[in-house]
N, C-alpha and C positions, 0 to 999 in steps of 0.2 A: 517550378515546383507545382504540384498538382491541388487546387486548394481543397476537394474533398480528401483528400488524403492525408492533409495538415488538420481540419477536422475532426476527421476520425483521430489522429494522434491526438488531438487536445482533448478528447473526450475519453481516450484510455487514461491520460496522464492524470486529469480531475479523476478519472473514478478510482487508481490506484490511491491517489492522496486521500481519498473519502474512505475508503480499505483501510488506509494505511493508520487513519484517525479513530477509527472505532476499535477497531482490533489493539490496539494502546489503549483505548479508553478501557477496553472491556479486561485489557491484563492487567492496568493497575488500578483498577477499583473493583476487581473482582474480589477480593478477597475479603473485602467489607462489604462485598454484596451476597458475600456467602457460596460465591460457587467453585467449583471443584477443582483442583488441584493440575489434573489433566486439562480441563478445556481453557483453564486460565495460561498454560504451557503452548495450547495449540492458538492460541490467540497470539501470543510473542513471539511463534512461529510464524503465523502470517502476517506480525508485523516486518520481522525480519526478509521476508521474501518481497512484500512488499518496497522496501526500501533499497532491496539490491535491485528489484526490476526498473524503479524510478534512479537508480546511478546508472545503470545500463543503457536507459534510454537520453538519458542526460549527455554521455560520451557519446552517443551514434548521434545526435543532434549536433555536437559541437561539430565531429569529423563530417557529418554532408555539407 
């Protein structure tokens, strides 16, 4: 296996997790932070895509 390429994956997969930790931070304390109804909705939206990206890449790691 190619190690700049195992690189590069380890650096999507922290930056998804770092995605996937503010975009939660910011849905559930948005609301005591006062903000709006919509971007606190689009926030649990990318945490949710976040989190199917990191199971997806989880099973294509297990099968290579």
């Amino acid at each position: 296996m190619n190690d700049t390429k195992n690189a590069g994956g380890t650096m999507v997969t922290a930056a998804l997790w770092l995605v996937l930790l503010v975009s939660a931070a910011t849905n559930s304390i948005g609301q005591f932070a006062g903000l709006d109804w919509t971007f606190r909705m689009a926030a649990g939206a990318v945490s949710v895509v976040c989190i199917v990206l990191l199971i997806v890449r989880y099973i294509a790691r297990r099968k290579a």
